[in-house]
C-alpha positions as CSV (number, residue, x, y, z in Angstrom):
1,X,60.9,18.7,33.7
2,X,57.3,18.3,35.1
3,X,53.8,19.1,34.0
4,X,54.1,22.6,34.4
5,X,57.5,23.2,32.7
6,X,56.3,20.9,29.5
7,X,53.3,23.2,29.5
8,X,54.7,26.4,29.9
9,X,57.6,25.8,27.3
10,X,54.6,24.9,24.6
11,X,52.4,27.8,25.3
12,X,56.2,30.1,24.9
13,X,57.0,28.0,21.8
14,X,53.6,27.7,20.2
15,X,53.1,29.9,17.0
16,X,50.5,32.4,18.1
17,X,50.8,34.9,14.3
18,X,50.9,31.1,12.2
19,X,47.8,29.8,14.0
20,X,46.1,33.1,13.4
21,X,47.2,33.2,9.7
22,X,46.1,29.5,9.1
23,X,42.2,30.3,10.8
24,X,42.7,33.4,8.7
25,X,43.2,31.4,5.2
26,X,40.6,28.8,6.7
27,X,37.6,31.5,7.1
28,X,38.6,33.8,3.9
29,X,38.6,30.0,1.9
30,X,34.9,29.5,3.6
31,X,33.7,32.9,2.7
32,X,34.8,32.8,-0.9
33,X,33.2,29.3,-1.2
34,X,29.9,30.6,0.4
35,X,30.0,33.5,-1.8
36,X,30.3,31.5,-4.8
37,X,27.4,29.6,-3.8
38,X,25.2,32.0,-3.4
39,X,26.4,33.3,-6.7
40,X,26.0,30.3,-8.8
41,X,22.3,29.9,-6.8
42,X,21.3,33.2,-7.5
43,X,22.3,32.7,-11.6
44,X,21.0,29.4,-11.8
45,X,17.8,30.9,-10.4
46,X,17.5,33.9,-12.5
47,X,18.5,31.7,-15.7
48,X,15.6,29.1,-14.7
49,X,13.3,31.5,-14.3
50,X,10.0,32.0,-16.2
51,X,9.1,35.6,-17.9
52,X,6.2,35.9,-15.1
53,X,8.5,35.1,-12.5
54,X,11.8,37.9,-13.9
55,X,8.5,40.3,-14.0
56,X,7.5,39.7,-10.5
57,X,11.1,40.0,-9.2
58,X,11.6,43.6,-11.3
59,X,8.3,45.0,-9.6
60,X,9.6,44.1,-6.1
61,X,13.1,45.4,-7.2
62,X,11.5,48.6,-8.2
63,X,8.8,48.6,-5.6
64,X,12.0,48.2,-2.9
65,X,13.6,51.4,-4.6
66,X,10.7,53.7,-4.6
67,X,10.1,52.5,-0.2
68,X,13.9,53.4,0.3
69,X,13.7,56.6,-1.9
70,X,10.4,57.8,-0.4
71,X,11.7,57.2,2.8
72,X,15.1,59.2,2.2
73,X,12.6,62.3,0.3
74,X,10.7,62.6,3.6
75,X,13.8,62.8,6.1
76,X,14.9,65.9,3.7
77,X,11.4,67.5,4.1
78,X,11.7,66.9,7.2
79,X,15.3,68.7,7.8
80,X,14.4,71.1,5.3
81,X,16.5,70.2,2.4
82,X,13.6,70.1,0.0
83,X,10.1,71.7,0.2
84,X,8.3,68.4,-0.4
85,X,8.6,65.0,-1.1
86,X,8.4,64.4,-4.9
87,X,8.0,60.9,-4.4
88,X,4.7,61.1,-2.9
89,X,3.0,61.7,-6.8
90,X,4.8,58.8,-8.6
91,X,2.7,56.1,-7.5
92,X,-1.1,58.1,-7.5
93,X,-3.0,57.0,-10.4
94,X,-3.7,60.0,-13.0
95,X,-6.9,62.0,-12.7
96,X,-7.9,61.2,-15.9
């Protein structure tokens, strides 16, 4: 049996589906521990955190919600869903 023959009975032999189910397992484990990371980082952050600091994140938070909502109110003036984009007035400053 030569080179070839030893090398072409382990590629027929090898276990293609159980190779793929063990990278499987391997990146799912990996994912899970990243997201768990990320998790406990983001807790540990938010339970470390100063009053100034949870106030500062809540006005971006809100701020990010009012760019995305503007943004959706103008593409449904713009296809004629809506008349005008209600959005527009929440952030003016009264008159008064």
């Amino acid at each position: 049996m030569g080179l070839f023959d030893k090398l072409a009975s382990a590629v027929k032999n090898f276990d293609y589906e159980g190779a793929a189910d063990s990278l499987r397992n391997e990146y799912e484990r990996k994912q899970s521990s990243i997201e768990r990371s990320a998790h406990n980082k983001f807790r540990d952050k938010a339970r470390n955190a100063t009053d100034d600091e949870l106030r500062h994140n809540l006005q971006n938070a809100i701020d990010n919600i009012y760019t995305v909502l503007h943004q959706v109110l103008q593409l449904a003036v713009e296809d004629n869903y809506i008349r005008q984009n209600i959005s527009v007035f929440i952030h003016q400053k009264p008159l008064l």
